[in-house]
Every structure is written in C-alpha cells, then in structure tokens.
C-alpha positions in Angstrom: 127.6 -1.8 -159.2 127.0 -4.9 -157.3 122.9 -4.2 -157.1 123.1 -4.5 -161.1 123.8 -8.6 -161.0 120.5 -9.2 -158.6 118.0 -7.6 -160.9 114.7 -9.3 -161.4 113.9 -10.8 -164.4 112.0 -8.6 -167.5 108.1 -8.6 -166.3 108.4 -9.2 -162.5 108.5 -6.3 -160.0 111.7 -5.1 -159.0 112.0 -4.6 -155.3 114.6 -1.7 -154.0 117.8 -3.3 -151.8 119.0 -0.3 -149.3 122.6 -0.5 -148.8 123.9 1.0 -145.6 127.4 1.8 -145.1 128.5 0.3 -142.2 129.3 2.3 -139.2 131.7 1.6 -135.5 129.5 2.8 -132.3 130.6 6.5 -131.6 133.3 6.3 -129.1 135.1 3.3 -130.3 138.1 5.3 -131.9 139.4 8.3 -131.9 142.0 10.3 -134.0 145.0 11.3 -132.4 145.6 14.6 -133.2 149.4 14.1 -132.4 150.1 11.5 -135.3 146.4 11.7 -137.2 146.2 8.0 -137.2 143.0 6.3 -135.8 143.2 4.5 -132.2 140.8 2.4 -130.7 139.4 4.5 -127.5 140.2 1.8 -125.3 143.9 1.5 -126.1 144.3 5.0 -124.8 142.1 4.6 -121.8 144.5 1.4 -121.1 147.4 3.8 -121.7 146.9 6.7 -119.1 144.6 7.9 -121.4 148.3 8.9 -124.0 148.0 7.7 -127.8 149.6 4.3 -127.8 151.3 5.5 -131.2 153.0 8.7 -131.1 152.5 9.1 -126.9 150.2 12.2 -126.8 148.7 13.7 -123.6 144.8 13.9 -123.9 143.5 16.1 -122.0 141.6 14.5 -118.6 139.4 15.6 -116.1 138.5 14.7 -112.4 136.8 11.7 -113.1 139.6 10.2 -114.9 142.3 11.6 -112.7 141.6 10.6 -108.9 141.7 7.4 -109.7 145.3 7.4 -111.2 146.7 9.5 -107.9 144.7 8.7 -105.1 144.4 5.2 -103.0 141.5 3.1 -104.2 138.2 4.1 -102.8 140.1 7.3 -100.7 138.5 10.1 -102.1 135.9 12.5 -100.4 134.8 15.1 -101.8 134.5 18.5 -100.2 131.8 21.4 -100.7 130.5 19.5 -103.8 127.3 21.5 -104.3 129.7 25.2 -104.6 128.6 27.1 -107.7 129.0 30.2 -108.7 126.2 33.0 -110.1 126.2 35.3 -112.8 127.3 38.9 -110.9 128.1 40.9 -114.2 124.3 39.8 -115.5 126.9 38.5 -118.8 123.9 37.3 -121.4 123.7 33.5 -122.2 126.3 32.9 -119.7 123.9 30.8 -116.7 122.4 29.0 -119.5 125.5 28.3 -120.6 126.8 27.0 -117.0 123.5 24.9 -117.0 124.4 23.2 -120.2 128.2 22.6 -119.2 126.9 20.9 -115.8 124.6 18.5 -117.2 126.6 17.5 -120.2 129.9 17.2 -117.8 128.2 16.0 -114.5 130.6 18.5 -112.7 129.4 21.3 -111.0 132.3 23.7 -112.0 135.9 23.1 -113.3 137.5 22.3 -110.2 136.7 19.2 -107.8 138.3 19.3 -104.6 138.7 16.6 -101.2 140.3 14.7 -99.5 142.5 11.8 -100.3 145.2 9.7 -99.4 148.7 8.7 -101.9 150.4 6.1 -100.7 148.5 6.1 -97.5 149.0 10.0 -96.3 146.0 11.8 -96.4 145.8 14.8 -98.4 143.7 17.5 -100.1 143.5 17.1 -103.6 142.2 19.4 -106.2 141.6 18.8 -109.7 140.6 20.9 -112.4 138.8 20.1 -116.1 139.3 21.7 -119.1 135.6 19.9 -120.1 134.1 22.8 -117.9 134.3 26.0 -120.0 138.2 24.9 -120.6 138.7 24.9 -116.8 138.5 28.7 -116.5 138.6 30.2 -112.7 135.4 32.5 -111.6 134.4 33.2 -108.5 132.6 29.3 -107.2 136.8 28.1 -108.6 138.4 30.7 -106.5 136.5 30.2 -103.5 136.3 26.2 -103.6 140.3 26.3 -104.1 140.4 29.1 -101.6 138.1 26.6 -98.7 140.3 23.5 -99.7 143.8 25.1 -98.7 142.7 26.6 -95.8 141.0 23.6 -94.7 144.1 22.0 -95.0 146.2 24.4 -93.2 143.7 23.8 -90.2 143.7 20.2 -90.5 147.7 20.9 -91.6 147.3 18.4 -95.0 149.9 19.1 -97.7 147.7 20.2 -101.3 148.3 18.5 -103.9 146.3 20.6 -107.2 146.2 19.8 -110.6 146.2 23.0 -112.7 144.2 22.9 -116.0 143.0 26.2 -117.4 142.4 29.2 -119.9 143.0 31.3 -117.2 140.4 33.8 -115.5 136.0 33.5 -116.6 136.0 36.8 -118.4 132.3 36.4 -117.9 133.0 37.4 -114.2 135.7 40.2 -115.4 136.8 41.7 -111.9 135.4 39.6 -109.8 137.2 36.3 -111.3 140.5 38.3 -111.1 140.2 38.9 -107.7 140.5 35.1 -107.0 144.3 35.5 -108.1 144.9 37.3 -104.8 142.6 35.0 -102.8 143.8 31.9 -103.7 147.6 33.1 -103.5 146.7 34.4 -99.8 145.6 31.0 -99.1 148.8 29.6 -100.1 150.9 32.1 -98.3 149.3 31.0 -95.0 149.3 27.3 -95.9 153.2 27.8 -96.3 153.1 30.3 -93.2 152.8 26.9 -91.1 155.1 24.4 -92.6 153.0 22.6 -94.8 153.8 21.2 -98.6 151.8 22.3 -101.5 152.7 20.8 -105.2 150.6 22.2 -107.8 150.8 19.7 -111.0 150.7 21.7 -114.7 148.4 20.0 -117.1 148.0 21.1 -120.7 146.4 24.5 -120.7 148.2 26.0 -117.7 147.6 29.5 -118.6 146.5 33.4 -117.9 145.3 33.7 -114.0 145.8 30.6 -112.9 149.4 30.8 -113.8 150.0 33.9 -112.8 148.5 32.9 -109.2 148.3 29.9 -108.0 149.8 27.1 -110.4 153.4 28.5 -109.6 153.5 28.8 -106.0 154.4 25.7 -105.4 157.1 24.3 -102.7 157.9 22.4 -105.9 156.3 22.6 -109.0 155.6 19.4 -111.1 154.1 19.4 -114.8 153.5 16.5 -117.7 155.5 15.9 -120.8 154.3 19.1 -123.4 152.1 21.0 -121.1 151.6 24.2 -122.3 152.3 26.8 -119.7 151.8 30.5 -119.5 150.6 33.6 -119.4 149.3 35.2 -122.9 149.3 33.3 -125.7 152.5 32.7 -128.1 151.0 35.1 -130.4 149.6 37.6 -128.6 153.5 37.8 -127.0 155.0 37.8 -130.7 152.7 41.0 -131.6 153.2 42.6 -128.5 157.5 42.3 -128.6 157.5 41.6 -132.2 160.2 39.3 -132.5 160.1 35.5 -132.9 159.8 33.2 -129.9 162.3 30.3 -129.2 161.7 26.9 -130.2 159.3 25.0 -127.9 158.1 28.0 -125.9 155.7 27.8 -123.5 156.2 24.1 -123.2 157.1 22.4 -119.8 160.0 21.4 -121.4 160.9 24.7 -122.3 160.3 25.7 -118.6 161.8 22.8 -117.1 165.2 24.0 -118.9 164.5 27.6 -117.7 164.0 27.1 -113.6 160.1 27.4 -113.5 159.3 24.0 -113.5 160.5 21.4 -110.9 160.1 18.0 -112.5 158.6 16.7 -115.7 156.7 13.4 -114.9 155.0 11.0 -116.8 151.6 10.3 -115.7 152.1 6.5 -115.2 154.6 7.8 -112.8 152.7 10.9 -111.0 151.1 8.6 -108.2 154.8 7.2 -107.3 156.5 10.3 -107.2 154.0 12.7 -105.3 154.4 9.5 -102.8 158.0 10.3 -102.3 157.9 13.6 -102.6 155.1 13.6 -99.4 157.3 11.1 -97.1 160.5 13.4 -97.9 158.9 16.1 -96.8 157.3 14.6 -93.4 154.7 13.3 -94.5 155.7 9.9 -93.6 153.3 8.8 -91.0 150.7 7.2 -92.2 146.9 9.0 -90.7 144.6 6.7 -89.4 
C-alpha cells in the first residue's frame, strides 16, 4: 500500500495518516434507471428533467412542472392550505401525512390554480407522485372537485396533470367516493362548453384512471406513461393468459383509441397552446 513508503524511520514515533475516500455532494448524479449509467443531476434538470443518454421520463412533481407549462410568473394557487383528516382512524397514517408534508413542502398530492399558456388563462392542476405516490383521498378529490367547478363558473378550460397509484386505501370508502365527485364535476364543466385535457404522467393508474384521467375532450399522455387500472400482474392472474407486448403503456393505448396524442414534454407547453386557441380559447384575458 501507498502508506507503506512514508513510514518513519526505526526509533521515532509513527504517526497514523487517515485516508478518506473521496466522495461527490449527494445530489450531484444520479443513475438512470433506464440505461444504469451515471448522469450528472444537472444534465437532466437541463433536459426536461429526461436522461440525456437513453431519454427516460423521471418522474416530476408540481414544483418542477408549472414552470415548464405555465407563462412565467402566472401561477396562483388556489385553496392551498386544503388537507385532508384521517376519517377511518387508519394507525400511523396522520403521522405519516405529517412526515410527507414537511419532507415534500406540499400539502397533498395535488396542487391546483390558476394559470395562463400562451397567454389564456386557465386552471391547472398538477399531481405528485412524491406525496404518498400521488394517491387520491378525500383533501385530492375535493381540491380537484373546487378547481373544475371554479372553472365552470369563471368558464376556464382545465388543464390536469394525472400522476397516481390510484385511490388512499387509508380512506377506503371515502377516497372511492371521489371517483364520482370528481367525474360529476367534469360532466358539468363539459355541460357548458368548456375544454378539459387531462395529461397522463407515469403512474396513471386504479381510481384516478378509472375517473377522472380519461374524461378528457382529448386526452394527452408522455412517451412510456404507464396507464391503467390493476396492475399487469394482478390482470395476468386474474385472466390467466399473457398480456401483449408494451401493455399498459401510452404507446400501447395511443394505438388502441384511449389516448389522444403522445407528447414530449419539451413540446407539452406548445401544443396545449394550440390545442386552447383551436378550441376558442383564442382571446387573450386580461
């Protein structure tokens, strides 16, 4: 070893050398789990947060989002301080919800306001899989629930970005029972003519697909979103045969009718423009 060669000579004292293996500052690079090969964090930030290598989606939350889609310094955020209890008395779960708030700095898995694209003002949700993996209970339900009805009074097309495991089963019946709230919601913002384009983000799955991720006027998602209901092998017990290539995927989806458009995320901001001034929403508010 390299310490051998800097020993003191016989009869004087030896003093111990501690050699420490270098280390980078955590946060400096990451591992993509697409490719496995190590990226600096900042060359994915700089590259809509996608592995400059192999071009995987990570996984992003509000705080990286609105600024990618909305116009600088446009977005206002609506009933921010909206959380939910603990109604089935679930143990650990509150403590748990504590935790997830201050380790986040969201208050639940979906943030919600207003914001304009391309100068048209909008309501815009946005939901996190860093918050209990963006699951829907009761303070998700009613904070989507408030936002599209706001925005059938103040008649704003929705734009939502759908990120979830599906229903809290912490809340059991009472998170199911957002499925029919938020899809009422919908029905009447549709009732009066106005657009609403739920975006599928990888998870898109259980309750929130079944309810209000695909009842959209038209339905957009990002490259290999997985999208569903149960789980690939949950299904494959349950029918017992083997599922297609690519299943669940929003390619797979785009080639079966459910999905819309596929859109990179460099291009969401451009294309949720046109899609708003095709539709009417032309005028710019003041």
């Amino acid at each position: 070893m390299l310490k051998e060669h800097f020993k003191k000579p016989a009869g004087e004292a030896e003093t111990e050398i501690s050699y420490e293996k270098p280390q980078a500052p955590d946060g400096l690079f990451q591992k993509c789990d697409g490719c496995g090969k190590i990226v600096l964090q900042e060359d994915i930030e700089n590259n809509w947060y996608c592995c400059p290598k192999c071009g995987r989606y990570y996984r992003i939350g509000a705080r990286e989002r609105i600024p990618m889609i909305a116009d600088e310094n446009t977005f206002q955020e609506w009933d921010s301080g909206l959380t939910g209890g603990n109604p089935l008395q679930f143990e650990g779960y509150e403590e748990k919800l504590d935790t997830l708030r201050k380790s986040t700095g969201y208050a639940e898995a979906v943030v919600m306001g207003e914001a304009r694209i391309c100068g048209m003002r909008i309501a815009l949700g946005v939901m996190s899989a860093e918050f209990l993996m963006g699951s829907m209970g009761t303070a998700v339900g009613e904070k989507i629930t408030r936002m599209i009805g706001r925005a059938t009074a103040e008649r704003l097309p929705v734009v939502l970005f759908c990120c979830s495991g599906g229903a809290r089963m912490q809340e059991g019946i009472f998170s199911l029972m957002q499925m029919a709230r938020t899809a009422q919601a919908i029905k009447e913002h549709d009732e009066a003519g106005l657009l609403y384009i739920p975006v599928l983000t990888d998870p898109t799955t259980g309750g929130v697909t079944a309810s209000f991720a695909m009842l959209g006027d038209v339905i957009l998602a990002e490259p290999g979103a997985l999208i569903g209901f149960a789980g690939p092998r949950v299904i494959r017990q349950t029918i017992g045969q083997k599922l297609p290539q690519g299943f669940q995927s929003a390619e797979y989806l785009l080639k079966h009718g459910f999905v819309d458009r596929i859109v990179r995320r460099e291009r969401l901001r451009s294309t949720l423009g046109i899609l708003l001034r095709s539709s009417g929403y032309g005028r710019k508010e003041s």
